[in-house]
N, C-alpha and C positions, 0 to 999 in steps of 0.2 A: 601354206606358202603364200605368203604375198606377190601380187604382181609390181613390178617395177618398171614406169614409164619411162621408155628409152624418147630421144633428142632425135632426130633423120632430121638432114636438112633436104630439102627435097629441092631447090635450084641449083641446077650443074653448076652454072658457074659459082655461086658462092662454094659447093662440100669442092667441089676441083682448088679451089682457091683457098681455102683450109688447108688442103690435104699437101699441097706445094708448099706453102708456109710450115707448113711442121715435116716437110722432108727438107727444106732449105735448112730449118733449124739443126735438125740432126746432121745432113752434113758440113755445116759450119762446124759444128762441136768433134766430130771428127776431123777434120780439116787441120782445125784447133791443136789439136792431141797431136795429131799427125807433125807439125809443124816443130811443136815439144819436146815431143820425143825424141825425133830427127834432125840430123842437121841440114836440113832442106831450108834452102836460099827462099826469102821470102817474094825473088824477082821473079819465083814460078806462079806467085799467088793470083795472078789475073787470069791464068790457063785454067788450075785449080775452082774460082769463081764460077766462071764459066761454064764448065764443068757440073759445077752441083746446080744451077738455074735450071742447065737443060734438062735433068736428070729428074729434077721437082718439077717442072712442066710438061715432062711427057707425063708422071703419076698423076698428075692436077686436069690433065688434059685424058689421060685415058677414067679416070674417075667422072669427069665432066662429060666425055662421050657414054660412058655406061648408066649416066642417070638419064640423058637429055633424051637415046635411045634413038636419036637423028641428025641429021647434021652435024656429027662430031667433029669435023675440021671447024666449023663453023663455031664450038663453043667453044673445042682446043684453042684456035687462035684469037680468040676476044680475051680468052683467060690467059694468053700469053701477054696482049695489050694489057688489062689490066695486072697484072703481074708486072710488067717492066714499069708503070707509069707509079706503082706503088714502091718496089725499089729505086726509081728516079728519084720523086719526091723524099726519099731518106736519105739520098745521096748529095741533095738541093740542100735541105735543111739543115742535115748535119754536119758535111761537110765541103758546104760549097760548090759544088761539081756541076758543072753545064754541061751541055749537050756537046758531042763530041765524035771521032770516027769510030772508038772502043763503042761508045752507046747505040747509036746505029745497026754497027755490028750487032748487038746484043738484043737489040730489038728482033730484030730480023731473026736471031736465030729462036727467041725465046717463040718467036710467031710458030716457026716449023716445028719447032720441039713441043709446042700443046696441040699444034694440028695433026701432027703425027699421033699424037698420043690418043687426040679424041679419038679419030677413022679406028685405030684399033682398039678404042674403047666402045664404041659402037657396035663393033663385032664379036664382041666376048659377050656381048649381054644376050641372057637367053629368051 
């Protein structure tokens, strides 16, 4: 048998910020579907949003605390900054959007939802 070298990224915050990015993905594509299929008003879609951000930053945030193995609020909430500053800039570029009380919001909450995530990703690690 051959050995097969595997990829570890080994800085919390970049595999935390992977790992947000391909669960934002997936629930986009569900969201997607969901929208589709049903006949759900697209005026829910900003709750919806919201929603999947937090959800990919607590996972990005408890990923981030389970590798950093300290300080996990502390990577949780950089990788909620850098998270929110990386959906800003798409939201600049592609379709215009400035700064606002929605993004505010969204900051702040994206901060708690990767600090939460890291603290209890810090404590799962054995």
């Amino acid at each position: 048998m051959r050995n097969v070298s595997q990829v570890r990224i080994t800085s919390p915050l970049f595999s935390g910020l992977v790992y947000s990015l391909i669960m934002m993905s997936i629930g986009t594509l569900v969201t997607s579907l969901f929208l589709l299929l049903t006949s759900t008003q697209e005026s829910s879609l900003h709750a919806l949003t919201t929603i999947i951000h937090a959800a990919s930053l607590f996972i990005g945030g408890w990923v981030a605390g389970k590798r950093a193995g300290n300080r996990g609020w502390y990577y949780g909430g950089m990788l909620g900054l850098i998270y929110f500053i990386l959906i800003f800039l798409v939201g600049f570029l592609a379709f215009d959007a400035g700064l606002n009380w929605r993004s505010l919001q969204l900051v702040i909450i994206l901060f708690v939802s990767g600090a939460l995530g890291g603290m209890l990703g810090v404590n799962t690690r054995k």
